[in-house]
matplotlib code that plots the C-alpha trace (Angstrom):
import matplotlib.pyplot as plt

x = [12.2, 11.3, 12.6, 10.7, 13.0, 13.3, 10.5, 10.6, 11.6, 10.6, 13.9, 14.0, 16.2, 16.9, 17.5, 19.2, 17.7, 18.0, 19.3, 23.1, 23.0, 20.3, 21.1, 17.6, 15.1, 12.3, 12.5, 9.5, 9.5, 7.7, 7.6, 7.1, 5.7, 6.4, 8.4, 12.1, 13.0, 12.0, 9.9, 8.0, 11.1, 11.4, 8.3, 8.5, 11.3, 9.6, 7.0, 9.9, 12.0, 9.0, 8.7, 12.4, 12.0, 9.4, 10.7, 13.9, 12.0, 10.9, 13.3, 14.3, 11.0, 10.3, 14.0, 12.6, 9.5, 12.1, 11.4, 14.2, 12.0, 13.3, 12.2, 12.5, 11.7, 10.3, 10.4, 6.9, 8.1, 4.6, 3.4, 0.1, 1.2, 4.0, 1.7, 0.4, 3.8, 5.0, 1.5, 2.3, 5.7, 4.7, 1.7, 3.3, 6.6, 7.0, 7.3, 6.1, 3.6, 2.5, 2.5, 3.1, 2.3, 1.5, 2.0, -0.2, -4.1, -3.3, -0.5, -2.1, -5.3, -3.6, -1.7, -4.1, -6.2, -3.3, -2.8, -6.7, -7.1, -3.7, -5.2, -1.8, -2.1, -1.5, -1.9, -1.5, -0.6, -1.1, -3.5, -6.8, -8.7, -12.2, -12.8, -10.1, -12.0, -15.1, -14.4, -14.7, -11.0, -11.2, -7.2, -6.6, -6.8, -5.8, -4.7, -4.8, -8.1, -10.4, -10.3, -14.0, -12.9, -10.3, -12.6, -15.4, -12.6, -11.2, -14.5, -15.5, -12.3, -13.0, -16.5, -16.0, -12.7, -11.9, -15.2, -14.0, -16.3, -15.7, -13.3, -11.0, -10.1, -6.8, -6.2, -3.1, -4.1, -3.7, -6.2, -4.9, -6.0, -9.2, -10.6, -9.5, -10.6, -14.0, -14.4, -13.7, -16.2, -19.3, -18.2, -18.0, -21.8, -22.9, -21.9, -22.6, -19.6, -19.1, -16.4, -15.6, -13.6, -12.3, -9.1, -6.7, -2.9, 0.6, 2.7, 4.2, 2.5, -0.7, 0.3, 0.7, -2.7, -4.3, -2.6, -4.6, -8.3, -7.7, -6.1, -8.6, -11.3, -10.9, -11.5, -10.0, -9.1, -7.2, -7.8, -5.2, -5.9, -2.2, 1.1, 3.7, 6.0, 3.2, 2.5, 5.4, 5.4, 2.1, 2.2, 5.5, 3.7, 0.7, 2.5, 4.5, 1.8, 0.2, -2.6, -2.0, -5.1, -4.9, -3.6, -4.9, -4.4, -4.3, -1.9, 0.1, 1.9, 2.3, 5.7, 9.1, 10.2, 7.3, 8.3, 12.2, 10.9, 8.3, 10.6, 9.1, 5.7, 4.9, 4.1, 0.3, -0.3, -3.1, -3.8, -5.8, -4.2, -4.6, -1.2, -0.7, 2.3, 4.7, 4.6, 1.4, 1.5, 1.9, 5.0, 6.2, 9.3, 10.7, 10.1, 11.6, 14.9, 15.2, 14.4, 16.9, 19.7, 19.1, 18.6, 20.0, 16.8, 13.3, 10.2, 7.2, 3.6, 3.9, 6.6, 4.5, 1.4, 4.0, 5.7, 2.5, 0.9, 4.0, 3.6, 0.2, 0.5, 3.5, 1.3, -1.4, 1.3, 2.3, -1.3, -1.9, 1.3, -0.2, -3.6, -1.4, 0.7, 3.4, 5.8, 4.2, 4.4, 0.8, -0.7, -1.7, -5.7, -4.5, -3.1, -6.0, -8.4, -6.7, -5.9, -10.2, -9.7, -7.1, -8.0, -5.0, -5.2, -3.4, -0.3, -1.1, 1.1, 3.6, 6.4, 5.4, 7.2, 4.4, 3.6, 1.6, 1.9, -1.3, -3.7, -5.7, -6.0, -9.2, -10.7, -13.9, -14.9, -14.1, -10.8, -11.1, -9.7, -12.5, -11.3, -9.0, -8.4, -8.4, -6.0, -6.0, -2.6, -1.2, 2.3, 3.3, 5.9, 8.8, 7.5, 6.1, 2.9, 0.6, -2.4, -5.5, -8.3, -8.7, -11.2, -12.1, -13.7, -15.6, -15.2, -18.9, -20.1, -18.5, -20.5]
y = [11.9, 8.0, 6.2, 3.2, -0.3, -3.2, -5.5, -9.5, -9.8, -6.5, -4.3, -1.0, 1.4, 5.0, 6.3, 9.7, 12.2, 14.9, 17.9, 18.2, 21.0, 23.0, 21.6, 23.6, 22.3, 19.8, 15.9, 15.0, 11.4, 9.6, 6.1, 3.9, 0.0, -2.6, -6.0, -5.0, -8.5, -11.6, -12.8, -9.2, -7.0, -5.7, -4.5, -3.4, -1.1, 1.0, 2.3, 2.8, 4.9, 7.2, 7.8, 8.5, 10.7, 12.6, 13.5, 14.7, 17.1, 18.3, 18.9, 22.4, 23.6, 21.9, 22.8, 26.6, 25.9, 24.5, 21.1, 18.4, 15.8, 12.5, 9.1, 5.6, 2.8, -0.8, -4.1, -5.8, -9.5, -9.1, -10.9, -9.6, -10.4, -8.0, -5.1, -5.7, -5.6, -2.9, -0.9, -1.2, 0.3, 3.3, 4.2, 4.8, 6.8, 10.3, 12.4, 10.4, 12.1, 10.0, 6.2, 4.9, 1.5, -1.1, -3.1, -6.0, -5.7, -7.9, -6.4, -3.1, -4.2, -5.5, -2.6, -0.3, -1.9, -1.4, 2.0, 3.3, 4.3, 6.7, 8.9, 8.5, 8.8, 6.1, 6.2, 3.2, 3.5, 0.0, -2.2, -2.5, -5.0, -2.9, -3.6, -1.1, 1.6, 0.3, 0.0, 3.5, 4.4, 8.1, 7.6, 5.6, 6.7, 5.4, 6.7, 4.0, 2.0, -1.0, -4.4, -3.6, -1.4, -3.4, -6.7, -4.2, -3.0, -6.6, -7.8, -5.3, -5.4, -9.7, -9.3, -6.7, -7.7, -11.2, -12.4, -15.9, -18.9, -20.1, -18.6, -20.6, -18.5, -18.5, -17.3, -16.9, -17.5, -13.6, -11.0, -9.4, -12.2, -13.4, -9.8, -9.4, -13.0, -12.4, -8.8, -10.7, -13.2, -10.7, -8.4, -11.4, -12.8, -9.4, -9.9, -13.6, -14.8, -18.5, -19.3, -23.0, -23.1, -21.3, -22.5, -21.4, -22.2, -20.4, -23.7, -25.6, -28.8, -26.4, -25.1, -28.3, -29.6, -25.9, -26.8, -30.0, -28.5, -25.7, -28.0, -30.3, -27.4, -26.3, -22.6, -20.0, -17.9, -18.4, -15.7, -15.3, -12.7, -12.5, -11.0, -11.5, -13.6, -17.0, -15.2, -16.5, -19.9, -20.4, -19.2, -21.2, -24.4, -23.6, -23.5, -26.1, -28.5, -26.9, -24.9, -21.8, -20.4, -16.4, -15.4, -12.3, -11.0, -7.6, -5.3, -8.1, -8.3, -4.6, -5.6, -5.5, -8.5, -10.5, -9.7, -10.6, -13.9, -14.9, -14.3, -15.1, -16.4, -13.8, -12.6, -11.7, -11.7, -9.1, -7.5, -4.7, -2.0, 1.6, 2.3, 1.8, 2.5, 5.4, 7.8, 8.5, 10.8, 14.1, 15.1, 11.6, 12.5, 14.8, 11.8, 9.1, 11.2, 11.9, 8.5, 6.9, 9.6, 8.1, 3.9, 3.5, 2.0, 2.4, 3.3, 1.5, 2.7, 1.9, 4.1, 7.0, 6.6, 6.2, 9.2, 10.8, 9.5, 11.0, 13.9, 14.5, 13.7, 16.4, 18.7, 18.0, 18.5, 21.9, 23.1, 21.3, 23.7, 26.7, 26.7, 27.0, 29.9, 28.5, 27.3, 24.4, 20.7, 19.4, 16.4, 13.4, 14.5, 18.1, 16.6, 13.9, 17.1, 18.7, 15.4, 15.3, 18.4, 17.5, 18.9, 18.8, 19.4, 17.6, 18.5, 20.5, 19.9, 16.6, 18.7, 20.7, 19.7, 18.7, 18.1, 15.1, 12.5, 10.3, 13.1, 15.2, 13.9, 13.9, 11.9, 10.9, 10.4, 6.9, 7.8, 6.9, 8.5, 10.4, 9.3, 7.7, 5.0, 2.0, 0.6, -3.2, -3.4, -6.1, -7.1, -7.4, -9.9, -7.7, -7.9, -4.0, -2.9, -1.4, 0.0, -1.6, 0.0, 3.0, 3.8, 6.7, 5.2, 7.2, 6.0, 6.7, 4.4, 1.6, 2.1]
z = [24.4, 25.4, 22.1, 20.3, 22.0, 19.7, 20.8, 20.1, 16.9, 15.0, 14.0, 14.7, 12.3, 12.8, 9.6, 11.2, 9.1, 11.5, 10.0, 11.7, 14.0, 15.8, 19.1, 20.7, 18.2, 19.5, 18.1, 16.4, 14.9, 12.3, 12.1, 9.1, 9.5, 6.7, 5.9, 6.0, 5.8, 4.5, 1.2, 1.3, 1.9, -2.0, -1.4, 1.6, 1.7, -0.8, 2.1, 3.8, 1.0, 0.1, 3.3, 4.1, 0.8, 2.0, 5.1, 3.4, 1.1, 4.4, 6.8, 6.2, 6.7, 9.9, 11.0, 10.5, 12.6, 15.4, 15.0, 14.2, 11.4, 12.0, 10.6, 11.9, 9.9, 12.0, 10.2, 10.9, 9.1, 7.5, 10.6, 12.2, 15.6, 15.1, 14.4, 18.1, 19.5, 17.8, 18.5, 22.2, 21.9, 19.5, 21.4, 24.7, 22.7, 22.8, 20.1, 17.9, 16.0, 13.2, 11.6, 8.1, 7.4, 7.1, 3.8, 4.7, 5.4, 8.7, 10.4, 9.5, 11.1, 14.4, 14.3, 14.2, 16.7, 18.9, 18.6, 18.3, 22.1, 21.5, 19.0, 17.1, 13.4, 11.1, 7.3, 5.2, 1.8, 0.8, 2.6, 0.9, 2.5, 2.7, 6.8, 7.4, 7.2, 9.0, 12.4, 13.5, 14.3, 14.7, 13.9, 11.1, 7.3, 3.8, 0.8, -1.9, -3.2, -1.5, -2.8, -3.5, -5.7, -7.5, -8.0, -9.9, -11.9, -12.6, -13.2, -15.5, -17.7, -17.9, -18.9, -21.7, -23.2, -22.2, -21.3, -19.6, -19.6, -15.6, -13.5, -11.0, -7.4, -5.7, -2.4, -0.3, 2.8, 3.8, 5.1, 1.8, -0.1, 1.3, 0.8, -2.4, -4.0, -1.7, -3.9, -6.8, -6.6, -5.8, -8.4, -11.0, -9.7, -10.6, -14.2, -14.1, -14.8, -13.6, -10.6, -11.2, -7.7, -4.6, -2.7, -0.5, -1.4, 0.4, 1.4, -2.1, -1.4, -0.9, -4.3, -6.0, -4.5, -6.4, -9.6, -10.5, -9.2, -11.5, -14.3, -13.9, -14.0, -16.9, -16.5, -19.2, -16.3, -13.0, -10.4, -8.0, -5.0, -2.8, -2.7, -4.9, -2.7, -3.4, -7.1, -9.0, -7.3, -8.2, -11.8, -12.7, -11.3, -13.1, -16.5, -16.4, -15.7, -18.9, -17.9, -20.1, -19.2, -18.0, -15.2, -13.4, -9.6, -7.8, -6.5, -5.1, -8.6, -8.6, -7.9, -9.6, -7.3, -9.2, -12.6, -11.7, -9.7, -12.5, -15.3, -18.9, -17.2, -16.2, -20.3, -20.6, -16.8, -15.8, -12.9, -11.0, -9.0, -7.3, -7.7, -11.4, -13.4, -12.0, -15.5, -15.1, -12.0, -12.6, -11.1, -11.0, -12.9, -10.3, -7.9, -9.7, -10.4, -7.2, -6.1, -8.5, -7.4, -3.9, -4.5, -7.9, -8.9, -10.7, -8.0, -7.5, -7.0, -3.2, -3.2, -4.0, -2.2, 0.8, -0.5, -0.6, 3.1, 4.8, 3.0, 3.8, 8.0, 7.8, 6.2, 9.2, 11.8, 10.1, 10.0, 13.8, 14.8, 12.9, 14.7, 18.1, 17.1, 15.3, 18.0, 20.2, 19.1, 18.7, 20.1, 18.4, 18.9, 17.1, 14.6, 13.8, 14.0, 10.9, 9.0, 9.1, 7.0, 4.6, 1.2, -0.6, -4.9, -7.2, -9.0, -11.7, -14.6, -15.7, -15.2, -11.9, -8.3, -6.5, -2.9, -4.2, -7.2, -6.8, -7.3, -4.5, -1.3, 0.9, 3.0, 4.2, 7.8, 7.8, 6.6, 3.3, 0.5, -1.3, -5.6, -6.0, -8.9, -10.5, -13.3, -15.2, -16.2, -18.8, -19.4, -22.8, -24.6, -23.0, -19.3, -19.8, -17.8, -19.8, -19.5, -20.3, -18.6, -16.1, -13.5, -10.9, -8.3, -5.7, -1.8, -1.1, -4.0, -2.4, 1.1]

ax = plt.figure().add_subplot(projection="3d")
ax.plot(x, y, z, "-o")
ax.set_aspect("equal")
plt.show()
């Protein structure tokens, strides 16, 4: 089998889950895409773990179909430019069957650009910038909510609970971000809800510059629409040049790393998210013992949606294999054909083991997950996510 090489910069880690033994079974390889490294890597890695999790539960089952499941895990520096490299390499690389990633709405938009003319799967279980989905990749899929989705949601919690007199707009420079705060925005127009300004800050002096518009604005609410390496930064500076309006972003502070960056400032933050807090899964207890057992640590919601996208291209790969007899590896076309079809249910109990934990899984022919949901969160005086609000949102209502 031609292996992925290590291209410029972008690491390359074989995580050698191969089941020891079975010398005669055929390598089949899934690869997972996020920041391994660098501001992003907290998050990051947990694509990578649910991933590596997945493919563990896993293993057995393929080894009985006479496949040998392994998983490599590449390290994209959340740089778009790497997802164009790394495209190149996994596109031309045998036996692999299937792509995880990315984290970031760019590199996952370079990198499925790079890989659309190879039919090779790819799943994200984190990038919501809403163009994704619209640029006809007959490959490409996603299994947690728009940014669309999430600014309606924001929007709707501030104008029935908060209801803010002007709203100030931070972006971080990112695909991520622009998206996001550009959702935000139309969402909040549509409930006439006052933006009193729209920057762009990622650099500290950038930051600094952001601090005295939206001091000097005046707005009860600062909007920030980024990840949660700029987040804490940002919301440190804000408060201690004595702004103490609220502060409320998206799935960018969906993070522990924000929470143990932030610190005490981070009391009252809100934010929007698809991935919401892990207790509320069914079957997301088996998953976090199992997951703590393995890092000695608490999972995220990234974590499970990637836990979730790997398990849903294995289950297209078995089906793909089934619909040629049982015992020929598919190709990448086969396996897009039944990954169309996925129609998967949700886990039926809190205290089932499920195949999935974020609900059922379908998708439309965009590749958009069918429902999937919406949650405000709030942290309390004790830096706990709670829940404030809850929506289902449908994929076709957002066309």
């Amino acid at each position: 089998m031609k292996k992925v090489n290590k291209v410029g910069l972008v690491a390359l880690g074989l995580l050698s889950l191969a089941l020891a033994g079975g010398a005669q079974a055929l390598p089949v390889k899934i690869v997972s895409v996020s920041p391994l490294s660098g501001d992003l890597a907290p998050i990051g890695t947990e694509v990578k773990r649910g991933a590596e999790l997945a493919v563990q539960d896993q293993l057995r089952s393929f080894k009985a179909l006479g496949i040998d499941l392994q998983l490599d895990a590449i390290d994209d520096q959340a740089t778009a430019k790497n997802g164009t490299v790394i495209a190149t390499a996994l596109a031309s690389s045998d036996g692999v069957l299937g792509v995880i990633g990315a984290l970031n709405s760019g590199v996952t938009k370079t990198l499925a650009q790079g890989l659309a003319g190879s039919n090779l799967p790819i799943i994200t279980p984190a990038s919501t910038n809403d163009g994704l989905t619209g640029n006809g990749w007959k490959n490409f899929y996603r299994m947690v909510t728009t940014d669309s989705a999430q600014g309606v949601a924001a929007a709707g919690y501030l104008a029935e609970t908060l209801r803010p007199k002007k709203v100030f707009v931070i972006s971080d420079n990112t695909a991520y971000g622009n998206g996001l705060t550009r959702a935000f925005q139309n969402a909040l127009k549509s409930r006439k809800i006052p933006v009193a300004g729209y920057v762009g800050a990622s650099s500290d002096a950038q930051i600094a510059s952001v601090v005295a518009k939206a001091k000097a604005s005046g707005a009860d609410l600062i909007y920030y629409g980024g990840t949660d390496d700029v987040a804490p930064t940002l919301l440190k500076a804000l408060r201690a040049a004595g702004v103490t309006a609220n502060f409320m972003g998206g799935d960018g502070l969906d993070s522990p790393s924000f929470l143990k960056r932030t610190g005490i400032d981070a009391v009252g933050v809100l934010y929007s998210t698809g991935f919401g807090p892990v207790n509320v899964f069914n079957g997301a207890q088996a998953f976090t013992e199992k997951y703590e057992a393995a890092y000695k640590t608490r999972p995220s919601g990234v974590a499970i949606y990637a836990y979730d996208a790997t398990t849903v291209l294995l289950e297209a790969v078995r089906n793909a294999m089934k619909a040629l007899g049982g015992n020929m590896i598919p190709t990448r076309q086969q396996i897009n054909e039944q990954l169309r079809k996925t129609n998967m249910p949700a886990c039926a109990s809190s205290t089932a083991r499920c195949n999935l934990i974020s609900g059922a899984v379908a998708f439309d022919p965009s590749g958009e997950r069918m429902l999937s949901r919406v949650f405000v969160m709030k942290l309390n005086n004790v830096l706990q996510a709670q829940v404030a609000t809850v929506q289902t949102v449908k994929a076709s209502d957002l066309k």
